[in-house]
C-alpha positions in Angstrom: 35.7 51.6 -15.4 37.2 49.9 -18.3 38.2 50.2 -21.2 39.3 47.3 -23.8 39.8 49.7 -26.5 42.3 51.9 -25.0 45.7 51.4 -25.8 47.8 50.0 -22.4 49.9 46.8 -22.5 49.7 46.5 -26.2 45.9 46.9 -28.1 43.9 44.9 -25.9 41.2 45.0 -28.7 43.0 42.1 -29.9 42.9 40.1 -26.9 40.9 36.9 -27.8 39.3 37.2 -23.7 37.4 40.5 -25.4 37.3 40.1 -28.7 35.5 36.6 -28.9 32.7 37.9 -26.5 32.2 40.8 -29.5 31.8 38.9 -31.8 29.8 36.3 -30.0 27.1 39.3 -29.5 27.5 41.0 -32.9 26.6 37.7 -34.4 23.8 37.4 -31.7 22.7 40.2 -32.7 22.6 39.8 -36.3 21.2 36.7 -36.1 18.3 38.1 -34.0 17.9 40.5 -36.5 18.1 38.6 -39.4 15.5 36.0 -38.2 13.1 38.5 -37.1 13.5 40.5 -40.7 12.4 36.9 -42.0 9.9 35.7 -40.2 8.0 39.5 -39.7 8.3 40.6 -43.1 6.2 44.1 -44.1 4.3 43.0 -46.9 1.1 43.5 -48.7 0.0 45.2 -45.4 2.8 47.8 -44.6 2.4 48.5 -48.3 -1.4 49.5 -48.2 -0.9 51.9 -45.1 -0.8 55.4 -45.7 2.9 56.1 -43.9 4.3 60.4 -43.9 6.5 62.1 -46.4 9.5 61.1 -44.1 9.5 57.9 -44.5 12.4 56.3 -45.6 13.0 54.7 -48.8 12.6 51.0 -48.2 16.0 50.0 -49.3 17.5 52.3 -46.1 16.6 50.0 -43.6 18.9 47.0 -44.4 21.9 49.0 -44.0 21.1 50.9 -41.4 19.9 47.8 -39.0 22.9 46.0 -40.1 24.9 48.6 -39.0 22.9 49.2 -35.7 23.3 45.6 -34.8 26.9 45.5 -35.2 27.0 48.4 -32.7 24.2 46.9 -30.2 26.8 43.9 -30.6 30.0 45.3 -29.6 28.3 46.9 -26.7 26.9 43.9 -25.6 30.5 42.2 -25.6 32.0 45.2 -24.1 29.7 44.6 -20.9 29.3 40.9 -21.1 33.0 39.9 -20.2 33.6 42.5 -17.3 29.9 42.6 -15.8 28.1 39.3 -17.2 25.3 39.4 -14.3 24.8 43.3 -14.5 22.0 45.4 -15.0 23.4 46.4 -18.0 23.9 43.5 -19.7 20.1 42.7 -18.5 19.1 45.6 -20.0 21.0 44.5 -23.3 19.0 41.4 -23.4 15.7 42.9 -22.8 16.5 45.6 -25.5 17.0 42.5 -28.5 13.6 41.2 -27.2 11.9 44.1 -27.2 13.5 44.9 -31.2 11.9 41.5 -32.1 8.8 42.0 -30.1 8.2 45.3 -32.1 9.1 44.0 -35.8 6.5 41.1 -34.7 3.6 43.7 -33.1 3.7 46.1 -36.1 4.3 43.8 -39.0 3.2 40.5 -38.6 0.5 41.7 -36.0 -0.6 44.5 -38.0 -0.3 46.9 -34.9 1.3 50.2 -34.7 -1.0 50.8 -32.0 0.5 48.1 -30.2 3.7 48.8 -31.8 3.8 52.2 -30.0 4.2 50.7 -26.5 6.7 48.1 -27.3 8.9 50.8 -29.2 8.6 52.9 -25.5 9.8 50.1 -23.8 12.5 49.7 -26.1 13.4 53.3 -25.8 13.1 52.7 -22.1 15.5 49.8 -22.3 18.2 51.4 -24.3 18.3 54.4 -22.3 18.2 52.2 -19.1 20.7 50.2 -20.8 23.3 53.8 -21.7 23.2 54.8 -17.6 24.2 51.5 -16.2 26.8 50.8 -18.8 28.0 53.6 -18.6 29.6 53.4 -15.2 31.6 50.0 -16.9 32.5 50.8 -19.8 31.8 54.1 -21.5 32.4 53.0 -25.3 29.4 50.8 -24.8 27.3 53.1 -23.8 27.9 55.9 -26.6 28.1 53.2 -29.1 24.1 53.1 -28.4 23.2 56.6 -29.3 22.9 55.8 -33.1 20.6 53.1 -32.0 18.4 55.4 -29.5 18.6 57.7 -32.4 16.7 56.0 -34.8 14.6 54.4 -32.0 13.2 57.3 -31.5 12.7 58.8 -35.2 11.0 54.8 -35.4 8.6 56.0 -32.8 7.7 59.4 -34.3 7.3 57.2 -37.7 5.5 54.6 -35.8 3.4 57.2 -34.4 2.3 59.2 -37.2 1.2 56.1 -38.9 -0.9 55.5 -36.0 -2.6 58.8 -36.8 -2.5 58.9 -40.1 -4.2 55.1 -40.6 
């Protein structure tokens, strides 16, 4: 197993062989979340839907996605340079695509139904994603249980609308 961030023949956080894939995927990341933010926007729509009392206040989810994606990111570049062609880092991919794919099937489809089944094979990819990185880098793997966290409050939320609409 490795570790870059632990401390061995000087702070090999700083080495540029695993520092440049971070920020290669934090930016990938980002970017994918940035774009699909853009293109999928809520609107008129998400507006007129009756949503629960927990809902978060709209102004939450910018911070916490940007935050999210910066941690999706390092995990990504934390497997990428040690395990490029792993299950893990396949698992990583699929779990962007299927963040985009839900933005696009609840907002600019209009779907939570659909929504609902993307967001369980997110859920299924991050998890997937946590075991196999796990036995490469550990950090990676905890440093997606934020991000499996509000997954899954997304899908109770995603849910209840379902129900309530």
């Amino acid at each position: 197993m490795t570790n870059a961030l632990t401390p061995g023949n000087g702070f090999q956080f700083m080495n540029p062989r695993i520092i440049l894939p971070i920020i290669f995927f934090v930016l990938l990341s980002e970017i994918v979340g940035a774009v699909t933010g853009f293109l999928f926007r809520p609107g008129e729509w998400y507006d007129s839907i009756v949503k629960p009392s927990f809902n978060p206040p709209d102004w939450i989810f910018g911070p916490v996605w940007t935050t999210l994606f910066v941690l999706i990111g390092i995990a990504g570049g934390l497997i990428w340079r040690p395990a490029p062609q792993s299950t893990a880092m396949q698992l990583w991919y699929a779990q962007l695509a299927l963040n985009a794919l839900w933005t696009c099937a609840f907002f600019y489809m209009q779907s939570p139904l659909l929504a609902i089944f993307v967001i369980i094979g997110l859920i299924a990819a991050i998890v997937g994603f946590m075991r196999s990185a796990r036995l490469i880098n550990r950090m990676a793997s905890w440093l997606f249980a934020p991000y499996l966290a509000w997954i899954g409050f997304a899908a109770i939320l995603n849910a209840t609308i379902v129900y309530l609409n």
